[in-house]
C-alpha positions in Angstrom: 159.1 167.9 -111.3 156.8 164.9 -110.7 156.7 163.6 -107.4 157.7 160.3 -107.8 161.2 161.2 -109.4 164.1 161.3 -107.1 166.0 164.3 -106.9 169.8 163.5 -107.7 170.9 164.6 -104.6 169.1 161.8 -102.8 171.1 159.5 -105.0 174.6 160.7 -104.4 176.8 158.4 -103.4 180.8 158.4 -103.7 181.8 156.5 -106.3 183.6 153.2 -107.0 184.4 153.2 -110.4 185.5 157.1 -111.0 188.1 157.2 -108.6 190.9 159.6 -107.9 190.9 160.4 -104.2 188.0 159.3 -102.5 185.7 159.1 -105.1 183.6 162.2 -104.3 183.6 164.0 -108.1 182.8 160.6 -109.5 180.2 160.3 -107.3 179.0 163.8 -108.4 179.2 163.1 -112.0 177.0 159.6 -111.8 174.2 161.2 -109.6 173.8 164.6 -111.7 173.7 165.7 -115.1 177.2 167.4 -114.9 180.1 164.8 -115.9 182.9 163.9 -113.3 185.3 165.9 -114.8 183.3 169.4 -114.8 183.4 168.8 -110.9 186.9 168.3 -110.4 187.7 171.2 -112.5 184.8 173.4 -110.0 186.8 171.7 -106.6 190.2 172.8 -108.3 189.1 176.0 -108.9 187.9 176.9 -105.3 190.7 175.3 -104.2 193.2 177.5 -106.4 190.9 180.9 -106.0 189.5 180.8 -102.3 191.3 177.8 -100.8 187.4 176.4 -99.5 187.1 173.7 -101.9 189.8 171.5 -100.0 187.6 172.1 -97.0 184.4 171.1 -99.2 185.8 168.1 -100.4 186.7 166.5 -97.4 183.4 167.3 -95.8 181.8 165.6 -99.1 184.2 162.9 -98.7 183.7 162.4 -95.0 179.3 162.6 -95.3 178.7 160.9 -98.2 177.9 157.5 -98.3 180.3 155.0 -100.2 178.1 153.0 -103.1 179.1 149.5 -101.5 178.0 149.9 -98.4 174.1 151.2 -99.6 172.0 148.2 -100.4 169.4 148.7 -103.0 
């Protein structure tokens, strides 16, 4: 990776468009490669097999910034 690129982590905001509750796996799927709904599926899984993605999703949704309120 070339120094100049951004990582897509440093780009992750929730998302404003994408939107089902809180707009964190929308967010996901416009900052990496892996579409929005690949991450929901992932945060329903955890949720259904270990019960930690309801957890995960509302520390997501809590830490990461909304898109409107990040000026470019």
């Amino acid at each position: 990776m070339k120094m100049n690129e951004r990582n897509w982590l440093q780009n992750l905001t929730r998302s404003n468009t994408d939107k089902w509750i809180g707009g964190v796996c929308g967010g996901l799927g416009e900052s990496s490669p892996v579409p929005a709904w690949a991450w929901r599926l992932l945060f329903v899984t955890l949720v259904l097999c270990f019960g930690t993605g309801v957890l995960l999703y509302i520390l997501l949704w809590i830490f990461v910034p909304d898109k409107s309120t990040i000026q470019e």
